[in-house]
C-alpha positions in Angstrom: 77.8 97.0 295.9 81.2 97.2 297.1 82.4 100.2 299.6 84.4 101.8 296.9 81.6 102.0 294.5 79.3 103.5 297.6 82.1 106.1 298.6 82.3 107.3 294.9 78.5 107.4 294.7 78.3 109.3 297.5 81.2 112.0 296.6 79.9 112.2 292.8 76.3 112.8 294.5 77.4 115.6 296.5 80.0 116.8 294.0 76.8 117.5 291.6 75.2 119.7 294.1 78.7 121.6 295.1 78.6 120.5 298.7 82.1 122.2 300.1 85.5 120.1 301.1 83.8 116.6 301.0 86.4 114.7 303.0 86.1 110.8 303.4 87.8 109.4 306.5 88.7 105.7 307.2 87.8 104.4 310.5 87.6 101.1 310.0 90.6 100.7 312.5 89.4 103.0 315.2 85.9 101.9 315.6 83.4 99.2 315.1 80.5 101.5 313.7 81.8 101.6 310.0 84.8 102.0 307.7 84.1 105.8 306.1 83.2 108.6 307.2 82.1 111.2 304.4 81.8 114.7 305.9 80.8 117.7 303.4 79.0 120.8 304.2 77.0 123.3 302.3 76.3 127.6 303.2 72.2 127.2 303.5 69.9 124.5 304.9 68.4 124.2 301.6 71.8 123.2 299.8 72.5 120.4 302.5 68.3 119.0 302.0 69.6 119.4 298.2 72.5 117.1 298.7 71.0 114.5 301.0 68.5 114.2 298.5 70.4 113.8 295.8 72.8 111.2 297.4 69.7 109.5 299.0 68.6 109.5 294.5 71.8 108.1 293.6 71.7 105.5 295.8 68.7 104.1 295.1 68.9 104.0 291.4 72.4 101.8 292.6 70.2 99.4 294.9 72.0 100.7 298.1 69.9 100.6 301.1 69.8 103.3 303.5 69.6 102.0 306.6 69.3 104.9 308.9 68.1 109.1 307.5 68.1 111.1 310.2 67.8 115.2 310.3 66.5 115.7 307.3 63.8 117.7 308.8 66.4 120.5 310.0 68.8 120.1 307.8 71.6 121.4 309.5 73.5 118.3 310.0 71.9 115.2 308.0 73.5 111.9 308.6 72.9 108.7 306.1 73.7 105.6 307.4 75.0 103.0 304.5 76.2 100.6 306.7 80.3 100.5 306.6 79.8 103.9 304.9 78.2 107.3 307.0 77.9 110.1 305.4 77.4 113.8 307.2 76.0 116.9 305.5 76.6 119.7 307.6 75.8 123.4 307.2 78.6 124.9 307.4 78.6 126.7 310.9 77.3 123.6 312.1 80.5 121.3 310.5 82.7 124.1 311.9 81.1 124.0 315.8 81.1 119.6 315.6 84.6 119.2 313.9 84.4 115.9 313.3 87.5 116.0 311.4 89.3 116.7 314.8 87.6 114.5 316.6 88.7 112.0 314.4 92.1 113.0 313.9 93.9 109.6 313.6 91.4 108.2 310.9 93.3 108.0 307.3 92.1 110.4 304.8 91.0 109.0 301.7 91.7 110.5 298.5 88.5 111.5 296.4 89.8 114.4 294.3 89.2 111.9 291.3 85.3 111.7 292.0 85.4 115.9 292.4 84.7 118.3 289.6 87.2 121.7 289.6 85.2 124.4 289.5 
């Protein structure tokens, strides 16, 4: 499966269990550990578990291999590694104290809003 098929996926995934301001950054130029980054968050530890899991169901019924799950234990920051996608579910005090989005301020944002649902 294709990167673009994985990104959309992954939003649509997260999208159905209303994980906040899901924002996918391109890094393929600014590092050598992947081309996306898709960063969301959620208000309770129980939302982000809800929308690892469901991206983690998603996935598999698409044949995508997770190669790396980590924090799903805690579930304040979970982090999927796809390969050339990672994705981040944060809660959200945790998203706010990491700001990835700063730290990766010259990555290109990609635009998703087709994959979101308006509430």
């Amino acid at each position: 499966m294709n990167n673009q098929k994985v990104l959309e996926t992954v939003v649509k995934a997260a999208d159905e269990r209303r994980a906040n301001d899901i924002v996918v950054l391109n890094i393929e130029d600014l590092s050598v550990m992947g081309r996306y980054f898709v960063v969301m968050d959620a208000s309770s530890e129980r939302q982000v578990k809800a929308i690892a899991n469901n991206i983690e169901d998603h996935l598999e019924e698409d044949g995508v291999k997770i190669i790396h799950f980590e924090g799903k234990d805690k579930s304040n920051w979970i982090l999927m590694d796809l390969g050339d996608v990672i994705v981040h579910v944060f809660k959200t005090e945790t998203r706010e104290f990491y700001n990835l989005e700063k730290l990766w301020a010259d990555a290109k944002a990609v635009d998703v809003s087709n994959w979101i649902t308006e509430d």
